[in-house]
C-alpha positions as CSV (number, residue, x, y, z in Angstrom):
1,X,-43.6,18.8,-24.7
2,X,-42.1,15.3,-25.2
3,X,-38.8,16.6,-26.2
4,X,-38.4,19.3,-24.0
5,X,-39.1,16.8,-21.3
6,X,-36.3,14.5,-23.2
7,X,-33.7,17.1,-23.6
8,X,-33.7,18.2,-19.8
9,X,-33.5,14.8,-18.5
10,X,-30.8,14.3,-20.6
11,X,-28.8,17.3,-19.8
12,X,-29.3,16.4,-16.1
13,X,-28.0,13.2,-16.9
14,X,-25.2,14.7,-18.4
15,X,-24.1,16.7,-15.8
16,X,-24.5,14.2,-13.1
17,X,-22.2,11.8,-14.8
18,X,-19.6,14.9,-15.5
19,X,-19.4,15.7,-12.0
20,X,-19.2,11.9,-11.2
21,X,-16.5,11.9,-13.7
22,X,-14.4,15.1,-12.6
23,X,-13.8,13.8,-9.0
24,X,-9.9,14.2,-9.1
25,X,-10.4,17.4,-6.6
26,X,-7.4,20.0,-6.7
27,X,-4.8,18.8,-5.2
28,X,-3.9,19.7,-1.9
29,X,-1.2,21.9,-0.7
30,X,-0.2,20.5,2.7
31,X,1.1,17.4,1.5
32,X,4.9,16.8,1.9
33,X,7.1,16.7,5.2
34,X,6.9,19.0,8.2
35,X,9.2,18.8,11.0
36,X,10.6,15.7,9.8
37,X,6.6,13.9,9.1
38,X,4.3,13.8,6.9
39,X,1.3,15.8,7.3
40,X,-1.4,15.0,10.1
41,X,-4.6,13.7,8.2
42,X,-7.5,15.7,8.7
43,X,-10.2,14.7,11.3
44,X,-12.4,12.7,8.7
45,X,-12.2,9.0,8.6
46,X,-10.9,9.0,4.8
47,X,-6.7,8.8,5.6
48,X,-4.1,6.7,7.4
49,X,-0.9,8.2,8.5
50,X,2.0,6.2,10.2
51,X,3.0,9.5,12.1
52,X,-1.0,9.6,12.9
53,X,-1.2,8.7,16.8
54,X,-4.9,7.9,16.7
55,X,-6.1,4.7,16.6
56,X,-8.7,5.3,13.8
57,X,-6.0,7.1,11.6
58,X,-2.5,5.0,12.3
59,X,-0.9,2.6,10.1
60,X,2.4,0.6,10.7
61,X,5.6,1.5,8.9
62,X,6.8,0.2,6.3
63,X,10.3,-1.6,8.3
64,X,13.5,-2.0,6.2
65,X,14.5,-5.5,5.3
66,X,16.6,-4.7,2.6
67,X,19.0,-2.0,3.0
68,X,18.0,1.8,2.3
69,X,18.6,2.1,-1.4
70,X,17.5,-1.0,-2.7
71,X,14.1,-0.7,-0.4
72,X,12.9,2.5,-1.6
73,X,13.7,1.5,-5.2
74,X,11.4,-1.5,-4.2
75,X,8.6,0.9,-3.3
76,X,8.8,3.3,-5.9
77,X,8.7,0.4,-8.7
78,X,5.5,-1.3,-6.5
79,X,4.0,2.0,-6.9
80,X,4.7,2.3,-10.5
81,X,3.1,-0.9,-10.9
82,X,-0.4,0.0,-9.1
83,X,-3.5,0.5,-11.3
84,X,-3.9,3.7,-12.2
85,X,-1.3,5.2,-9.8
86,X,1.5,7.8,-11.1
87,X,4.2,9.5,-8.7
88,X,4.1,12.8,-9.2
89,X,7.5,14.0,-6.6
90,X,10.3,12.1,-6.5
91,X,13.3,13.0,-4.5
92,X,15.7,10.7,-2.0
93,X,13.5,10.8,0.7
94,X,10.1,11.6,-0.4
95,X,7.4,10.2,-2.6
96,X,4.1,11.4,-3.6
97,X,1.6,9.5,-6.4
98,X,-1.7,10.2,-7.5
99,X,-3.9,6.7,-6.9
100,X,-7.2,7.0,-9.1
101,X,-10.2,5.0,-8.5
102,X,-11.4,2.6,-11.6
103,X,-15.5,3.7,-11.6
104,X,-15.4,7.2,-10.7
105,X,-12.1,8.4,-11.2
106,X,-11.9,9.7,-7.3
107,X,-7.9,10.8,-6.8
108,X,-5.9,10.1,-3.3
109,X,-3.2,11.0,-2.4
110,X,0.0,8.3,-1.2
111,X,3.1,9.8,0.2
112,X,6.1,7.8,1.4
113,X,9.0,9.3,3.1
114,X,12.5,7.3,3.8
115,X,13.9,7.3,7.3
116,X,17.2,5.7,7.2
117,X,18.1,6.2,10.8
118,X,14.5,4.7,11.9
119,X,14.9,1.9,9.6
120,X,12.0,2.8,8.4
121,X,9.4,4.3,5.4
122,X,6.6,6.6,6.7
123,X,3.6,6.3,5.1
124,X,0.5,8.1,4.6
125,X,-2.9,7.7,1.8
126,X,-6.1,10.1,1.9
127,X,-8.7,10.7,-0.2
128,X,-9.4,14.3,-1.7
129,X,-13.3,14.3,-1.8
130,X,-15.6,12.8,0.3
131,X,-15.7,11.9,4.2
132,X,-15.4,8.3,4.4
133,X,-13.4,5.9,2.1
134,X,-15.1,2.8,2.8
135,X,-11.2,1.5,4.0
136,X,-10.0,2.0,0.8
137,X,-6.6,4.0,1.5
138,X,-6.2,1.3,4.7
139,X,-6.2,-1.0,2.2
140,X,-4.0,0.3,-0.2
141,X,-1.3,0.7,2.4
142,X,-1.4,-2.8,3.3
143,X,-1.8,-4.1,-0.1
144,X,1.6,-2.2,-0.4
145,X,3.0,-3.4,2.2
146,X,2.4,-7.2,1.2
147,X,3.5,-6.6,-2.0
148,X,6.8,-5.0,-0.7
149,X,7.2,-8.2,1.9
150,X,6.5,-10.8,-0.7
151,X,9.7,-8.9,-2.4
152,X,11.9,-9.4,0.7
153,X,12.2,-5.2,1.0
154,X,10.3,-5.2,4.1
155,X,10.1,-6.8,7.4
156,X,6.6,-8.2,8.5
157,X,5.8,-6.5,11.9
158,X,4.2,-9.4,13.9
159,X,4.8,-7.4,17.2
160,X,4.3,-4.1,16.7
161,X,4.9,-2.7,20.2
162,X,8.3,-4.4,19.7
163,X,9.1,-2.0,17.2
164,X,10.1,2.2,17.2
């Protein structure tokens, strides 16, 4: 009785911590740029979007300092450099990476996109799983965006109505 008692618990236990540990959720398939933006986020409170124009969703852009080239090679090195963070699309103007959490493994999803004639880099971070993120894609972005200031790439925005 003992061990039949022992070996369920322990299965249970096993599967818990496998679905803990499988959290990378399939990828999505709206990501990339529409009609020139990045896609909306979704109604839940788990992603911040630059082209979002709610309050709970919006995020500054990321404002060039540095000219075009030598900013977006900025970003995509910063992004390199994050924790268990790999780009997955690269091309001239856009940038997707995979951002992994360290305990569970949970996935988002960052996108950047490079608007020369704005001046600026659009940015967007959501989570796959799960309604709320506790802030953490908010503060990835502006984790990002000190980094990327503290390397002279970008402009602080201390006015943002100021700014497009």
């Amino acid at each position: 009785m003992l061990t039949i008692r022992f070996l369920t618990n322990t299965s249970l236990l096993l599967i818990t911590i496998m679905s803990l540990l499988s959290c990378s959720g399939q990828r999505p398939t709206n990501l990339g740029i529409t009609d020139s933006k990045l896609s909306a986020c979704p109604s839940s409170p788990n992603c911040v979007s630059s082209d979002a124009s709610d309050e709970a969703h919006k995020v500054l852009p990321f404002h060039f300092k540095a000219p075009a080239a030598d900013t977006w090679k900025a970003v995509k090195q910063v992004i390199l450099d994050l924790p268990r963070s790999q780009i997955i699309t690269e091309t001239s103007d856009y940038l997707h990476a995979e951002c992994s959490s360290a305990v569970f493994g949970f996935v988002d999803d960052l996108e950047l996109q490079l608007r020369p004639s704005d001046g600026i880099i659009a940015v967007r971070s959501a989570s796959r799983l799960g309604h709320s993120d506790f802030g953490v894609n908010r503060s990835r972005v502006e984790s990002l965006r000190s980094l990327l200031i503290k390397q002279g790439a970008i402009d602080q925005v201390l006015n943002p109505i100021s700014r497009k």
